[in-house]
C-alpha positions in Angstrom: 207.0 35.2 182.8 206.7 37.6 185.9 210.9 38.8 184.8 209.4 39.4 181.3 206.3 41.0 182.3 208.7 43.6 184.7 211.0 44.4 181.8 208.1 45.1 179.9 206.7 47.5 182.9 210.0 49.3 182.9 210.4 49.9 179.9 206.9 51.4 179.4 207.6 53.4 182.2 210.8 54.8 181.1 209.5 55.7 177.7 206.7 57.6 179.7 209.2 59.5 181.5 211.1 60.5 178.4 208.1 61.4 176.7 206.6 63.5 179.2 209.9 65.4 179.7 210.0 66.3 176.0 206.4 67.5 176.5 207.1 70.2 178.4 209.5 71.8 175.4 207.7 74.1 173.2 210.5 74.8 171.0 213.5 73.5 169.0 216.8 75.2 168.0 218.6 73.5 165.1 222.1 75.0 164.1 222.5 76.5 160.8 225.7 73.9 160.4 225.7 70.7 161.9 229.6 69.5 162.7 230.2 67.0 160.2 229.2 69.0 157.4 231.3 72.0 155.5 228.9 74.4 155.2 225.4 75.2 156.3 222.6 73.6 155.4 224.2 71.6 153.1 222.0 69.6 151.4 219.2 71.0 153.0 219.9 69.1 156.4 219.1 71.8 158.8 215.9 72.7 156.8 214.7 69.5 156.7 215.4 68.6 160.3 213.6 72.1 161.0 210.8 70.5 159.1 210.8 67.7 160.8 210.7 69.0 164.4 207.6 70.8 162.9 205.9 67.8 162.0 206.3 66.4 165.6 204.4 69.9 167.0 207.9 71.9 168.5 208.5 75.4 167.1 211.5 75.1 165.5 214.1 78.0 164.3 217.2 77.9 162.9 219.8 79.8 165.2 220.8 81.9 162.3 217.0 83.7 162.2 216.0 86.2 164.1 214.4 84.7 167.3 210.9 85.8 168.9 211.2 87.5 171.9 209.4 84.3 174.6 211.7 81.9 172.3 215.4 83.6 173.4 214.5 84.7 177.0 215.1 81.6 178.2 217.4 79.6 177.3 215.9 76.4 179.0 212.3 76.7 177.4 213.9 74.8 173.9 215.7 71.4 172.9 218.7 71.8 171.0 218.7 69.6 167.8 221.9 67.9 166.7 222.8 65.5 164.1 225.9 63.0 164.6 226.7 61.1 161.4 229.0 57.6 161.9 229.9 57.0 158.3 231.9 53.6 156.4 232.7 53.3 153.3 229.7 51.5 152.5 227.2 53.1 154.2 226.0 56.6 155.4 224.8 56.7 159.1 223.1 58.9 161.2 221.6 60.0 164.3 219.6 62.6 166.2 220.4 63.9 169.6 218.4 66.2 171.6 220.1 67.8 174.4 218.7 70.5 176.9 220.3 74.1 177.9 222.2 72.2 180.1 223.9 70.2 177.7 222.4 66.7 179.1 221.2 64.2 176.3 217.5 64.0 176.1 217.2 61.1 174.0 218.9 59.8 171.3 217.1 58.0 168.0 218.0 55.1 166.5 220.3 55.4 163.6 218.9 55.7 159.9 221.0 54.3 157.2 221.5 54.9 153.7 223.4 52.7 151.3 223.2 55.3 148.2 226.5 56.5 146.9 225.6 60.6 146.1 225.8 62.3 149.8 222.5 64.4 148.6 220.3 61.6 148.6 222.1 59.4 151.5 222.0 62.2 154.1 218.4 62.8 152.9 217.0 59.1 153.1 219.0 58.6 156.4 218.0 61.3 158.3 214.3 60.6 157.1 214.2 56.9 158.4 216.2 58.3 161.8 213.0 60.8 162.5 210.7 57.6 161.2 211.9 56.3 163.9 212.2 58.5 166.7 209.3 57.4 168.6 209.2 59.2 171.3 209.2 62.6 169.2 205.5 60.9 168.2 204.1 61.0 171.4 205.2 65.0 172.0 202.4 67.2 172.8 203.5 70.4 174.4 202.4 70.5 178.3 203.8 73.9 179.5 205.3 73.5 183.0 204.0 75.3 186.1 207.4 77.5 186.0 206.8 78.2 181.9 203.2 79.3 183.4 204.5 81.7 185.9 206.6 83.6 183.4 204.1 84.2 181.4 202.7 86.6 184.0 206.6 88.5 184.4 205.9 91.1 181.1 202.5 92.6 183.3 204.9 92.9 186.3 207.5 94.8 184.0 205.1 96.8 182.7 203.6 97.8 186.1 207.6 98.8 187.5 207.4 100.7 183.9 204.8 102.9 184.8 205.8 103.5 188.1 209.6 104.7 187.1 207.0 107.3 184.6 205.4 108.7 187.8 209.0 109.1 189.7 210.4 111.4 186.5 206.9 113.6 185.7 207.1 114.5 189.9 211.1 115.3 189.6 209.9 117.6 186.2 207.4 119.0 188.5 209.6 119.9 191.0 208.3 117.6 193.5 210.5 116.5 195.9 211.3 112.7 194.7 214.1 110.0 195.2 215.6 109.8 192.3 215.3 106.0 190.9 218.3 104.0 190.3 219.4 103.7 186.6 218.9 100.4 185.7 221.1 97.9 183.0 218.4 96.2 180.6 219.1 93.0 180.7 220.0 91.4 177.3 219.7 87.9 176.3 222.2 85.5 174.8 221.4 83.1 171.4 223.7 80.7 170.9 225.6 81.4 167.5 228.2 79.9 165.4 231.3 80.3 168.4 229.4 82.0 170.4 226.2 84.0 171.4 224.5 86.9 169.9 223.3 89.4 172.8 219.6 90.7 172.1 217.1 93.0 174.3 213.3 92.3 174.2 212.5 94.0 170.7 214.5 91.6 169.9 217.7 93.8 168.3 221.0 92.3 168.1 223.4 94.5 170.9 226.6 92.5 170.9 227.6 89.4 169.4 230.5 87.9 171.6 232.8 84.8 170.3 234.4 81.9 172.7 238.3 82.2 174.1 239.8 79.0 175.3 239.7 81.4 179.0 236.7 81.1 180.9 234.0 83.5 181.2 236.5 86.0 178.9 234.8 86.6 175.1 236.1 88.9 172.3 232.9 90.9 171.8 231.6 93.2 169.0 229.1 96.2 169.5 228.6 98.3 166.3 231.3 99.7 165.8 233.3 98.5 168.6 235.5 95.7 169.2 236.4 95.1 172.7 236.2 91.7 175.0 232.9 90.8 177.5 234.6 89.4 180.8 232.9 88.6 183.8 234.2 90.3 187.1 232.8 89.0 190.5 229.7 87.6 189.1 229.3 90.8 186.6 230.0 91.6 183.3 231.5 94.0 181.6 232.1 95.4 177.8 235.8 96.9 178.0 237.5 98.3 174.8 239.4 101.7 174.4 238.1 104.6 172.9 241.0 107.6 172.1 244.0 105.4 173.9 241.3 105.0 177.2 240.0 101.6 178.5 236.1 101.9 178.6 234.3 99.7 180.6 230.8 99.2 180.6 228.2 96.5 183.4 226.1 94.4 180.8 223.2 92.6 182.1 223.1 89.0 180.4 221.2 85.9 181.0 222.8 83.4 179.3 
C-alpha cells in the first residue's frame, strides 16, 4: 500500500513540475508546415493547432506572420509546437511535442488516433483527441517569471539612454565642447523561418532573412537587394557581399 501510495506521490509531483514549467510560457510558435506534411497548413493543421494552443490560454502565432515586438525578442519567452505523425496502413497517428528555445522536449501528449481513410478528416479527428488529451496543457495558466518581469522594465531604460544620446548631439550642434558618442549597431532579432531566421528590429521590420549551410555559424543571407552570406567572426557577425567587384562587410548585432 505504502509503494502504491509513493508512486502515486510522484507522479502528482511530477505532473506539478511539468505543469508549472509550462506556466511560465506566455506564447506558442507553431510552424506554417509541420515535417510530415507537403505543404503548409495542409488541411488546416497548423491553424487548428494555433487554435488549439489558444484554447489552453498561450498566445499563439504562426512563424510565417508578422510577430509582435515582446513575442520575437526573446527567443526563450515561447514553446515551440510540433506535430510528429506515426502512420500504418490502418491507422493515422499523431502526436504533439512541445519543446523550448533550447530544443529540450517539454512534454509530449499521448497519441490520438484516427481510423478514417480520407487524410482531411483523420489528421483532423487525431490531432483533436491528442490535445483532448494533453492534460497538462489544461492546467496552464501563465505565471510570468521573475526574469520575464525584469524585462519588462528594459524599454524605460532604452528610452532613458535615448534621450541622453539627444542631449550629446544638440551640445555638439551648439558648439559645446562634447565627447562624441559611440555609433552604436541596433541590435536585430532572429524568428525562426522555414531554413532559417528572419532578422527584425523593434518596429518589428524584416532587415535580413538568412538561410542554414551545413557549416556552422556561416548563413547565405538576403538584405533587400543584396545577397551576401551572415558569418560569425570571434563572437561577431558580419553581412559580407561585394558591391562593384569589392567585398563589403558589415558588424550585425543579432540575438538569436
Amino acid at each position: 500500500m505504502k509503494k502504491i501510495l509513493s508512486i502515486i506521490v510522484l507522479f502528482v509531483i511530477t505532473f506539478n513540475s511539468f505543469a508549472q514549467d509550462l506556466n511560465n510560457y506566455k506564447y506558442a510558435l507553431v510552424p506554417a508546415k509541420f515535417s510530415f506534411l507537403k505543404t503548409a497548413d495542409l488541411y488546416r493543421m497548423n491553424t487548428l493547432t494555433k487554435m488549439f494552443m489558444e484554447k489552453y490560454g498561450f498566445e499563439t502565432y504562426l512563424d510565417s506572420e508578422i510577430l509582435p515586438t515582446e513575442f520575437a525578442m526573446d527567443n526563450c519567452n515561447k514553446v515551440y509546437v510540433d506535430i510528429v505523425a506515426n502512420n500504418t496502413m490502418m491507422s493515422t497517428k499523431l502526436k504533439i511535442v512541445l519543446k523550448d528555445c533550447k530544443n529540450n522536449i517539454l512534454y509530449t501528449s499521448e497519441e490520438g488516433k484516427s481510423r478514417e481513410k480520407e487524410y482531411k478528416v483523420a489528421y483532423n479527428q487525431a490531432l483533436r483527441m491528442a490535445f483532448d488529451n494533453f492534460e497538462v496543457l489544461k492546467s496552464h495558466v501563465y505565471q510570468p517569471s521573475q526574469k520575464s518581469l525584469e524585462m519588462i522594465g528594459e524599454p524605460a531604460q532604452a528610452s532613458i539612454k535615448e534621450e541622453k544620446a539627444v542631449v550629446v548631439e544638440e551640445k555638439a550642434a551648439q558648439g559645446v565642447a562634447a565627447t562624441a558618442p559611440k555609433v552604436s549597431v541596433s541590435t536585430l532579432y532572429a524568428q525562426p523561418i522555414a531554413n532559417g531566421f528572419q532578422l527584425i528590429d523593434t518596429e518589428p521590420k524584416v532587415i535580413y532573412k538568412i538561410y542554414k549551410t551545413s557549416v556552422k555559424d556561416y548563413f547565405t543571407a538576403v538584405k533587400g537587394n543584396l545577397n551576401g552570406v551572415l558569418i560569425s567572426k570571434n563572437n561577431e557577425w558580419f553581412f559580407e557581399y561585394y558591391q562593384n567587384d569589392k567585398l563589403v562587410s558589415e558588424k550585425v548585432e543579432v540575438k538569436f
